[in-house]
N, C-alpha and C positions, 0 to 999 in steps of 0.2 A: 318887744323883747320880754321873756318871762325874766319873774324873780328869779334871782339865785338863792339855791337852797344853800343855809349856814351852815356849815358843818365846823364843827367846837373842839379842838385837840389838847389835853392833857399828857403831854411827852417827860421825858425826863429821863436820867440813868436809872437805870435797874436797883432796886431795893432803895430808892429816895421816898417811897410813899405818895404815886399817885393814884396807886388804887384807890387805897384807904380814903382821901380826899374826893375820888373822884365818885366814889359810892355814896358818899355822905352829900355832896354835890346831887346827885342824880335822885335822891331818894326826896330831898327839898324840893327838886324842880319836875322830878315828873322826866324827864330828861332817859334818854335809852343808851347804852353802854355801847360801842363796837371796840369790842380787842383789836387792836393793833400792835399784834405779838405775833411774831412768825412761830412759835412754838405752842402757844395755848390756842392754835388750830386744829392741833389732834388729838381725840380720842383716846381718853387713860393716861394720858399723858399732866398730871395731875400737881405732883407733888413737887417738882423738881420746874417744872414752869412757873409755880406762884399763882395756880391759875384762880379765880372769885371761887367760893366756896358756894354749898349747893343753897345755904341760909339765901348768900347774895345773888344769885342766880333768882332763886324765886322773888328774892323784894324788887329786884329790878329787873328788867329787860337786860340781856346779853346777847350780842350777835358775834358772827364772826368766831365763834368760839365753838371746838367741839366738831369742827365741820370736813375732817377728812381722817381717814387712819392712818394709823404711823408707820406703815409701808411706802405712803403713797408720796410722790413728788408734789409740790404746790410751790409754784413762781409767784415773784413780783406782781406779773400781770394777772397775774387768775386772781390773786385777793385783791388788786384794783377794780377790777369789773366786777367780781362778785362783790363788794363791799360798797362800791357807788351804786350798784341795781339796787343793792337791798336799803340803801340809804331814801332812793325813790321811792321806794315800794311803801317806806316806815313814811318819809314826807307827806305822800300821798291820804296817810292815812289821819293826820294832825299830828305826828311824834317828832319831836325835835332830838335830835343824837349828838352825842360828844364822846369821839375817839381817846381812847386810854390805852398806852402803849409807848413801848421805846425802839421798835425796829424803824430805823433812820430810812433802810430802803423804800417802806411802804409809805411813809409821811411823803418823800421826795416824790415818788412817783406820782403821787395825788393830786399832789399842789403844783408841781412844778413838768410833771407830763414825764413820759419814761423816754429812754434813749433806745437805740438799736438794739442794745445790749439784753433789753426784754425779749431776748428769745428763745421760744420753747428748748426746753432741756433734751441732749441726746445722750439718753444713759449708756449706751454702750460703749460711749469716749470717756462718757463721766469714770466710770466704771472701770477701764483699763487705766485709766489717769490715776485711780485711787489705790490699786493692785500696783504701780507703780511707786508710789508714794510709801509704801510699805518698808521700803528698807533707805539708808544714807544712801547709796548709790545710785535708788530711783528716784530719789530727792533730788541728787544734784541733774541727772536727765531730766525731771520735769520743771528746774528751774531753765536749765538749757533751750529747751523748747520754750517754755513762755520767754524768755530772750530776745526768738527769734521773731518773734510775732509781735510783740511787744515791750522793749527791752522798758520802756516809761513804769507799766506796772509793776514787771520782774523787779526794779530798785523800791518801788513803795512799799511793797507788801512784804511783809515777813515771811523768814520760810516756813515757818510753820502753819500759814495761813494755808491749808490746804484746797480749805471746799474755792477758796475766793481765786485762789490760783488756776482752780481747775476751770471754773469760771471764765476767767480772763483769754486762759487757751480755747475753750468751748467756743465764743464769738467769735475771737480772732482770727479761729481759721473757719469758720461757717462765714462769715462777712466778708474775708480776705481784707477787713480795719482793725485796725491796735483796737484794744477795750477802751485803754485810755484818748484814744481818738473821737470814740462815737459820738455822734452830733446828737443834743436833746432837741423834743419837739420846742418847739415856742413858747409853752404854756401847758397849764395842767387844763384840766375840764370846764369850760367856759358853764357849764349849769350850777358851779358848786362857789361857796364865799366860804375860805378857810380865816379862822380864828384860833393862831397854836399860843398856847401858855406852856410852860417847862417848870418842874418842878426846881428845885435848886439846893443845895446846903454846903457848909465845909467839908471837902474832903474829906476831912479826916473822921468826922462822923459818918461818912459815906461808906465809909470802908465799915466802920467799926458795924453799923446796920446789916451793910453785906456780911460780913462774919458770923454777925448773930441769925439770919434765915437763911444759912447755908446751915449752923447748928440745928435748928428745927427743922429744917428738911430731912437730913440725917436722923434724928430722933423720931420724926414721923414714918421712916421707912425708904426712903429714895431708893437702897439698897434691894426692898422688895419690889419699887418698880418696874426700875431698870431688868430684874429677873423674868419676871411677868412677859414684859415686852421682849424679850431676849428666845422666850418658854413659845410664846405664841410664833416666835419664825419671822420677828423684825429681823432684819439684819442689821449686820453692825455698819454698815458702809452707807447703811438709807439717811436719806435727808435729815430724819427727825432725831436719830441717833447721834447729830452731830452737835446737838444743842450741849451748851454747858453743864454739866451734873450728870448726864447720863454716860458722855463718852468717857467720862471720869472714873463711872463707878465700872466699867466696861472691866478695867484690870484688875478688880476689886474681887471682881466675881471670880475672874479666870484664876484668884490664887494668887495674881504675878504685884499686887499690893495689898498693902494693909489699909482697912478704912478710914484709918488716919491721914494718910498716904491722901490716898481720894479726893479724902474731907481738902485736905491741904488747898488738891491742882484745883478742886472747885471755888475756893475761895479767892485764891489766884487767879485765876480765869475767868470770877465774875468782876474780880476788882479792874482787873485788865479791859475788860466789854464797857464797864461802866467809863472810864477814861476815855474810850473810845466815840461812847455815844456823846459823851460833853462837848468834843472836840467836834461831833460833825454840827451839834445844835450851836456850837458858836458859828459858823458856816452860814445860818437861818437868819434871813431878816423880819423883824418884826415881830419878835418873843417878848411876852410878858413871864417873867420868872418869878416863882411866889416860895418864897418858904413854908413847907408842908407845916411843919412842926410849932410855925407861930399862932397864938388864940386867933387872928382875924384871918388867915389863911382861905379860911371855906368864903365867906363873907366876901375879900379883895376879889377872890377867883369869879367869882358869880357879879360882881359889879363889871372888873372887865367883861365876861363872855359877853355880859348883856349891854353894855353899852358899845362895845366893840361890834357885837353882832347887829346891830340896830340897821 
């Protein structure tokens, strides 16, 4: 039987400071970056993702980053196989890599192998589900319908979770099983040996950090991104337009808020993600949690990876 290749995961909530950590990490070890961010996949998509800046791109290796445009649909499973190919390809070559990133679906899928529910997206359901969604009375019909098909995730999910509802009806009736039914495989990829650490701190600093690069995104222009991408013919209903900060600044533009306004639902709704992602990493066995912000920090994190990964 071959080795298993190590693969090193740096997770945490959004604006805890695993970048930061994880650049200073990679720059000592030689060590290559793959994002593990469903939104700093695409293309221009810059400011409002957080994504490495160009300084960090050239001192280190980044993958996974930068790899579709913001029109384009990109599932679960396409950044699992594109991200374990490329994982081989870097092995092969002598590079050892460590994942940096908070999207919960991509870690699970990896480690833990995906369910039924990985499959291919049918936009023209997506699509009338979303055109649906549009008003309180398609609200209540598209809670109706996921109901019916699965009444277990209609009670979990908020209503306002739209893309995930649309989701839920998407499998449910392509499978004819509840979403919340679907059976996972066995195991994630019998080639790979995961090693995840999670960032950590008090809430209440948690928030207070998200507040403050919600204000520099803003200050840097998010409100010029969002237009750009708006100007070139993204539409507002695409995948990538559904990311936090942009669908925000969406009524900002149209006149129907103030950028205060904006600033507000984006701080809201990053503090809201970040809660979110805590709750699925306590879910996770076998997390080392390091606090970004303490002097030994880098130091702790590279003693686990390496004794951990041994």
């Amino acid at each position: 039987m071959s080795e298993k290749i190590v693969c090193r995961v740096l997770t945490g909530p959004t604006g805890s400071g695993k970048s930061e950590l994880a650049f200073r990490l990679a720059l000592e070890t030689g060590w290559e970056i793959f994002c593990m961010d469903s939104m700093q996949i695409y293309r221009r998509m810059d400011i409002g993702t957080a994504k490495p800046t160009a300084r960090e791109q050239e001192a280190v290796p980044h993958h996974m980053l930068d790899i579709c445009e913001p029109v384009d649909a990109y599932s679960v499973s396409q950044y699992i196989t594109d991200a374990l190919e490329k994982v081989e390809e870097r092995h092969r070559v002598g590079k050892e890599v460590l994942f940096v990133g908070g999207t919960g679906l991509y870690l699970e899928g990896m480690v833990h192998g995906m369910s039924m529910g990985f499959r291919p997206a049918d936009e023209k359901l997506r699509e009338e589900l979303r055109k649906l969604s549009e008003s309180p009375e398609g609200l209540l019909e598209l809670d109706e319908r996921l109901r019916r098909v699965d009444p277990r995730t209609a009670d979990k999910l908020p209503m306002n979770d739209i893309r995930r509802r649309i989701r839920a009806i998407e499998v449910s009736e392509s499978t004819g099983v509840p979403f919340s039914a679907q059976e996972k495989k066995s195991g994630g990829d019998s080639r790979f040996r995961w090693v995840i650490a999670s960032t950590s701190m008090e809430r209440n600093m948690l928030y207070d950090r998200i507040n403050r690069r919600v204000d520099r995104m803003i200050r840097e222009g998010l409100d010029g991104e969002v237009k750009r991408l708006m100007q070139e013919g993204v539409p507002e209903g695409a995948q990538s337009m559904q990311a936090i900060g942009y669908k925000e600044m969406i009524p900002y533009l149209r006149g129907e808020w103030t950028k205060e306004k904006a600033a507000d639902e984006i701080r809201k709704g990053t503090r809201h993600y970040a809660k979110r992602q805590m709750t699925f990493l306590k879910r996770l066995e076998g997390i080392r949690y390091i606090c970004p912000d303490e002097e030994q920090a880098q130091a702790e994190l590279l003693q686990y990876f390496t004794e951990i990964g041994e």
